[in-house]
C-alpha positions, 0 to 999 in steps of 0.5 A, spaced: 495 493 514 489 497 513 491 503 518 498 503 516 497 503 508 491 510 510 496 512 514 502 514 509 497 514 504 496 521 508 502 523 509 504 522 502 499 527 499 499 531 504 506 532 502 506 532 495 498 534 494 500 534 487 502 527 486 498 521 483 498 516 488 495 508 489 496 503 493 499 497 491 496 492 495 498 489 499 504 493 502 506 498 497 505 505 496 506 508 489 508 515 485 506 516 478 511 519 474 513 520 467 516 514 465 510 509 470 508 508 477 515 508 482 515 505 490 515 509 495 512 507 501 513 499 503 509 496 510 510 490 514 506 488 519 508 481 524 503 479 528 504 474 535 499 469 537 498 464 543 493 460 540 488 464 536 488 470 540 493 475 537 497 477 543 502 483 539 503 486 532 509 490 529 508 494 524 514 496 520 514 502 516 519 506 510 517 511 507 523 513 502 524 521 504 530 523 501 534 518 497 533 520 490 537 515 485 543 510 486 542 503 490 543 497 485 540 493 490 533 495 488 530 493 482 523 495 481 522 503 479 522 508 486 522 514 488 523 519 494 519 525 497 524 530 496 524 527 487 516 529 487 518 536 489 515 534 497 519 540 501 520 535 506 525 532 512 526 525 515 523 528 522 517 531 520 514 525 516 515 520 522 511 525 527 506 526 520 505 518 520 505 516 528 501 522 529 496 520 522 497 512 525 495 514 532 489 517 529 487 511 526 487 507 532 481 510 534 477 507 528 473 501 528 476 495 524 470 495 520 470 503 517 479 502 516 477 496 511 471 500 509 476 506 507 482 500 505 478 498 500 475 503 497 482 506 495 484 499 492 477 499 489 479 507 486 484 505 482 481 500 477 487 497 475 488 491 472 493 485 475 496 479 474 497 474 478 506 472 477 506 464 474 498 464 472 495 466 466 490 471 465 488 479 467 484 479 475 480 486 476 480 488 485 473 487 487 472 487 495 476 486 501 474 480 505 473 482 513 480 479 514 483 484 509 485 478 504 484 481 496 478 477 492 478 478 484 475 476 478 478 475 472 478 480 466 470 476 463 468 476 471 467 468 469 472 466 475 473 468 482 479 468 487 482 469 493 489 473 493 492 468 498 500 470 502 504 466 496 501 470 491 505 475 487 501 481 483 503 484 478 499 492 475 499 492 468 498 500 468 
């Protein structure tokens, strides 16, 4: 997830330099406007095992290039490339991200998670995890990507886990 999260984290400042924009962990990219932050970038990533050696991974990734407003579908904020002022076509930023996605084929595992932190720990967002009480603060990336928190009096600890539901309260 690390090196398709850098990857359109890249191409999307690249193509709109003057936009703010965070990664929401794990899988989504964010764009702050007016009126709060908007979705628009979402990865998947698929892996297959034979026993416990990982034989192929997919990685799915949307970038949300065009489409300004309209799909009832979605109900969370979002937004588009073309609606943050980015002057920029379909083709050009799927060459923009495989190229950028390629690049970090070369990186060590250890430097992408290195990085990937380092972007989630930038933002100082506070969570809340849906269906638990309590504020979580992001503090490290475990080696194997998983998020660890602590809550809002750095009493607790915890270990985001794939059920886990995360909500920025920023």
């Amino acid at each position: 997830m690390g090196r398709a999260a850098l990857s359109v984290l890249e191409v999307v400042r690249t193509h709109a330099p003057k936009a703010t924009i965070r990664l929401k962990y794990p899988n989504d990219i964010q764009v702050q406007e007016p009126n709060g932050w908007s979705k628009i970038s979402g990865m998947l990533v698929e892996h297959e095992f034979i026993g416990s050696t990982c034989a192929s991974t997919v990685v799915g990734i949307g970038v949300n290039v065009l489409l300004e407003r309209g799909l009832d579908t979605i109900t969370q904020p979002y937004t588009s490339l073309r609606a943050i002022g980015a002057d920029a076509d379909v083709a050009t930023v799927r060459r923009s991200l495989r190229d950028a996605f390629v690049q970090r084929l070369e990186i060590s595992a250890e430097s992408i998670l290195q990085q990937w932190e380092q972007e989630l720990l930038r933002q100082q967002s506070t969570l809340r995890i849906l269906d638990e009480t309590g504020d979580w603060i992001p503090r490290s990336l475990l080696h194997d990507g998983r998020l660890t928190l602590t809550d809002a009096t750095q009493q607790r600890q915890r270990v985001v886990s794939d059920g886990d539901s995360l909500q920025y309260l920023d």
